[in-house]
C-alpha positions, 0 to 999 in steps of 0.5 A: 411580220405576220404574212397571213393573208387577211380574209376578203371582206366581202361587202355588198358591192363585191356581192353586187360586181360578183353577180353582176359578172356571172354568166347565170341571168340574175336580178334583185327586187324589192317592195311589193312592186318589185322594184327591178334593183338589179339585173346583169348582162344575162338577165336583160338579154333574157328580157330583150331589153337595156338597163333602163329598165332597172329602178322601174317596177317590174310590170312597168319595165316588162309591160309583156308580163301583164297576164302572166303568173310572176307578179303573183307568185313574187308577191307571194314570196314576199309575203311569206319569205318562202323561196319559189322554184320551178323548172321548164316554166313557160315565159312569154317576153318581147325580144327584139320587137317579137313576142316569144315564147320560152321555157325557163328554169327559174328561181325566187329566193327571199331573203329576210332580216332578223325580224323574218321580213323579206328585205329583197327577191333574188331572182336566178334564171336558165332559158331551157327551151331547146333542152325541153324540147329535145328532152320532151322528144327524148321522152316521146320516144322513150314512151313509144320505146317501153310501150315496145317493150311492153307489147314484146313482154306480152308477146313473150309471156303468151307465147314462150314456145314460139321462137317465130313470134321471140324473134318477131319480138326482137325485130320489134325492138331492134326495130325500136332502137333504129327509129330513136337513131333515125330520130337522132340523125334527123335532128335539127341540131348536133347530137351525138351519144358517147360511152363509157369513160372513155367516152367512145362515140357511139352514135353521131349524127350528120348536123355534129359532124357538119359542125365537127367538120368530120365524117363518120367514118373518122369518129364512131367507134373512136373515144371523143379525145382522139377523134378530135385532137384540135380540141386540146388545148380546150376545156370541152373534153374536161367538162365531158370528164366533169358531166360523166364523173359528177352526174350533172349535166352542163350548159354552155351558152354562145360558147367559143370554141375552135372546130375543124376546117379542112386541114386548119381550124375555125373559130365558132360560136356554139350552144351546147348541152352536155347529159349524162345517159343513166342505165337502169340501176341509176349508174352512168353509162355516157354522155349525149351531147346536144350542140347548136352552132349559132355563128352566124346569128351572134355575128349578125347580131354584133353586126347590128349591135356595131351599127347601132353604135356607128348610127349613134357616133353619126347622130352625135357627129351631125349634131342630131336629136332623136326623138320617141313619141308612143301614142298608147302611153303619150310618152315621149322620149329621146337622146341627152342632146334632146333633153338638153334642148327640151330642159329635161334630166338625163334620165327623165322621160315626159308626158307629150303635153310636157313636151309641146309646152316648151314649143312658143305658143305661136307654133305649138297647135301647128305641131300637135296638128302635125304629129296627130295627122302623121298617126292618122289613118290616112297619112302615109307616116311621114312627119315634116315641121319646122318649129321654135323652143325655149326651155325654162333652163337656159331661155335659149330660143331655137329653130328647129327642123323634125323628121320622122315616120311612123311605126306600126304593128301588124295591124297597121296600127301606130306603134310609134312616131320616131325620127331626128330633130336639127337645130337650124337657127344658125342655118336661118341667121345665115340665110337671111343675112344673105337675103338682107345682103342681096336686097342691099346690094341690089338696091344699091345697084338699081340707081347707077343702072338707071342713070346708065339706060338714060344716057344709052337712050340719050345716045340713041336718039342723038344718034337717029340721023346716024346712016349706018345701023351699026351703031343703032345696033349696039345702042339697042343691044347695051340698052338690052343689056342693062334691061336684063341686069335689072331683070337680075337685080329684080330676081334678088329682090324676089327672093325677098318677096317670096319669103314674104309672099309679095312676088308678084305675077303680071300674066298676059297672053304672049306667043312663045314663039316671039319671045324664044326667036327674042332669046335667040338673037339676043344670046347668039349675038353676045356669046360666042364661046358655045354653039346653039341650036333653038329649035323653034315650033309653031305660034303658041299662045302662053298665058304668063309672066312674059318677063318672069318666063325670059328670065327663066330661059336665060338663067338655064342658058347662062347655066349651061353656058357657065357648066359646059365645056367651051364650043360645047352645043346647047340645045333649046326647044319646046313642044306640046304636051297634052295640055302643057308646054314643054320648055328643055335647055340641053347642055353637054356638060359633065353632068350632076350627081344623083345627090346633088339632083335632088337638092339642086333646087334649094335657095343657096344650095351649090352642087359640090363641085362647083363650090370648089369650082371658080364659078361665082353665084349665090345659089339662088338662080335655080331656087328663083326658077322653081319658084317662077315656075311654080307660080304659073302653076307649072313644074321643073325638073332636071336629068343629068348623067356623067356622059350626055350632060345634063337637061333642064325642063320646065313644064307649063299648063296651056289650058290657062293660056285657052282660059284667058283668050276666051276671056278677052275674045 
């Protein structure tokens, strides 16, 4: 059997999964609009941008390139077949929202069919910036040092007898060499000098030896190898061995490599240059080796990269769209969720009025409205909708709800509006069947009530001859009672009423007084689980909904009642506040979170807690309080912490209540 080993077809995907695995940044063109066909890892990290961008145009993926050479010289490389090179090319690109300006050695490599046409551009690319900046001070310097050896020539030449003025000459250019290793110690970044093939340190400067994790007195003098053994084991003392033997110099990009820490090792993260040092004869005399260590900034930017990725995990998990709306360009764009709802292809990114013309025409001029008014100059960038879609795809017709804000540049001009897209429809459904079931159960109970107030007012007349009042008492009481299940009731059908905009309000002018010391009896002579301290103030003249107002008051009581341990005091008080009435219920329960604070408000919202309490309640009570109160043109609000319990306040103007006297004196 021949064992002779085939030789590797290599086919135009190996060619492709090759580069695409090379460390050297690497894209593929095509077409006179340079169609990007290819383009790895390094390449769309050099352009700070994803691999979205392959398959587009080249000035349309990079727009930044707009005004910059490349398109030109491409086009030219197209045309003629001739391949382009350069060397230290500036490149202004975006990165990470910023516009940066780096040098690149870079090359475009045509390549030809048979007929000497150009089929494709290959692009290569090396960022050089900082080896072009440390170089360009190399170069300085190097100028500053030979107009010194100049100036002592000279010296030299005029003056040969003179030994004073031979030795001033070389203080001059001791002098020299001191202010190039001066330079070197100052540097921003590690620089160390190694001679010989033994690679002797000769020069280290303290940013290296910070990153060494030595002194100096441990390594100048030594050769490289033994000043640092932890590096065995590693390639760095070979590619030093490669640099001096071959005469190219090496570049190594977020390089990981194990440096000294203390008496153990570290892991870090380093760029690095290695430069072979030529004499004048154009033989090697060493290695500079140029090191940055970048820890740090790629541990940040794997945090931020890991946050993304959670971000995204949490977006998927919660069910959320996101969405991407640029003004200058009317592109919108967002997740694969949005498009599935949208009716859109993966991949396809759409005209905004493509967009609106999925939203039912009823809502879709309320949202063009919105969006133009949160990119307005006086928005303060937020954006709030609530809004139906039906897709030529599935015909599903959906709620949702939008969240976004605004983007901007330096200027203060729109860049973008971003934000998030929830599918409520199903939150909807849930909310007005609660809303049809309430309303049901509360007609259902209006009629028993009824007939039971008749018979306690039937008792109660029967009862007028009755000496003692006792019995008179509890007759009015129940009768009280069954006004305040019917207030209940009612409240259930307000809810009802609001969403239709049919709550009604009966204002009248009332004392506050009168209708607190109501309150107070009637709470104090049914409940005797808690203590109550009313403080009651002066006469106060309230324009309102005296019933709507009671009921108020006696929801934030029985809420305290309910959340508050037993025997536990519940304060209710009022006083004036400028032109409002301020009304507080007290209770010292164990409080309510900051989270839930803020939403405590919400029809059929329920603190967490409660919901795995014994607590029975729809959520509406609080909701219905809000709006109440709102209503008569006031506010609410709630303070609780864990140790005083919690505060519940409403607010109410009293400047209406002035208003409505005058009018009926």
């Amino acid at each position: 059997m021949n064992s002779e080993k085939r030789p590797i077809n290599f086919s135009s995907d190996l060619i492709i999964q090759a580069l695409a695995t090379s460390p050297a940044p690497t894209s593929i063109y095509s077409g006179e609009n340079m169609i990007i066909q290819f383009a790895n890892a390094g390449m769309l990290a050099l352009w700070g941008k994803d691999s979205s961008v392959i398959g587009k145009p080249l000035i349309e993926a990079i727009p930044e390139l707009h005004g910059q050479p490349f398109l030109d010289i491409l086009k030219e490389v197209w045309r003629t077949g001739k391949t382009y090179s350069v060397s230290d090319a500036p490149a202004t690109l975006i990165k990470n929202g910023i516009e940066t300006l780096d040098y690149f050695d870079y090359e475009y490599k045509a390549l030809v069919d048979h007929n000497n046409k150009t089929w494709c551009i290959l692009n290569t690319a090396l960022e050089v910036t900082s080896r072009r900046e440390f170089l360009q001070q190399i170069h300085e310097k190097e100028e500053k040092e030979q107009v010194l050896k100049e100036q002592m020539a000279a010296t030299l030449e005029e003056l040969t007898a003179t030994n004073e003025e031979l030795n001033y000459s070389i203080k001059q250019l001791a002098y020299s060499r001191e202010y190039i290793r001066t330079i070197i110690e100052q540097a921003p970044v590690g620089i160390a000098m190694l001679k010989g093939r033994e690679h002797i340190i000769e020069i280290a400067n303290p940013e290296i030896l910070k990153i060494w994790g030595r002194k100096e007195s441990e390594v100048i003098g030594y050769s490289h190898e033994d000043a640092r053994p932890e590096l065995k084991g590693q390639p760095v003392n070979a590619w030093l061995k490669e640099v001096y033997e071959s005469g190219k110099p090496r570049i190594n990009s977020e390089f990981t490599v194990k440096l000294r820490n203390n008496d153990g090792l570290r892991e870090a993260i380093v760029n690095s240059i290695y430069q072979p040092i030529f004499s004048d004869d154009g033989d090697i005399e060493g290695v500079l080796v140029i090191l940055e260590e970048i820890t740090k900034q790629v541990l940040e930017r794997r945090k931020n990269e890991n946050d993304q990725q959670m971000l995204a995990l949490a977006i998927d998990a919660g069910e959320l769209a996101t969405f991407y709306y640029q003004p200058a360009t009317n592109l919108f764009s967002g997740n694969n969720l949005l498009k599935t709802w949208f009716g859109l292809s993966s991949h396809e990114n759409i005209d905004l009025s493509l967009a609106l013309a999925v939203i039912l025409p009823e809502d879709r001029d309320r949202v063009s409205a919105a969006i133009t008014q949160s990119l307005s100059k006086d928005s303060d960038g937020h954006y709030f909708i609530e809004y139906r879609i039906q897709n030529s795809t599935d015909k599903k017709v959906r709620l949702l709800q939008a969240n976004g804000r605004v983007f901007y540049d330096k200027q203060g001009n729109p860049l973008s509006l971003n934000g998030t897209l929830r599918d409520i429809t199903e939150q909807k459904k849930e909310e007005q069947r609660k809303d049809d079931f309430m309303g049901m159960v509360s007609h259902e109970l209006k009629t028993p009530l009824t007939s039971l107030k008749a018979y306690l007012q039937i008792l109660q007349q029967m009862g007028v001859n009755i000496e003692t009042s006792k019995q008179q008492g509890m007759l009015e009481k129940s009768l009280k009672q069954v006004d305040y299940m019917n207030n209940m009731i009612n409240g259930f059908l307000n809810v009802s009423r609001l969403d239709s905009a049919q709550m009604y309000i009966d204002k009248t002018v009332f004392d506050f007084h009168s209708l607190l010391s109501e309150i107070e009896d009637e709470v104090l002579s049914t409940t005797r689980t808690h203590q109550f301290l009313f403080k009651s103030s002066t006469k106060t003249l309230l324009s309102g909904d005296r019933e709507k107002i009671a009921q108020v008051l006696h929801n934030l009581i029985g809420n305290a009642i309910k959340y508050s341990p037993l025997d536990s005091l519940i304060t209710v008080e009022y006083v004036k506040i400028g032109e409002s009435l301020k009304v507080s219920v007290k209770d010292e329960g164990k409080g309510i979170s900051s989270e839930d604070q803020e939403r405590i408000f919400e029809r059929y919202y329920r603190v967490k807690e409660i919901k795995k309490g014994s607590v029975a309640g729809f959520g509406i009570g609080l909701y219905l309080c809000k709006e109440i109160i709102e209503l008569h043109n006031g506010t609410i609000e709630v303070q609780s912490s864990e140790t005083d319990g919690s505060v519940f306040s409403f607010y109410l103007p009293l400047n209406d209540s002035e208003k409505t006297v005058q009018q009926i004196k």
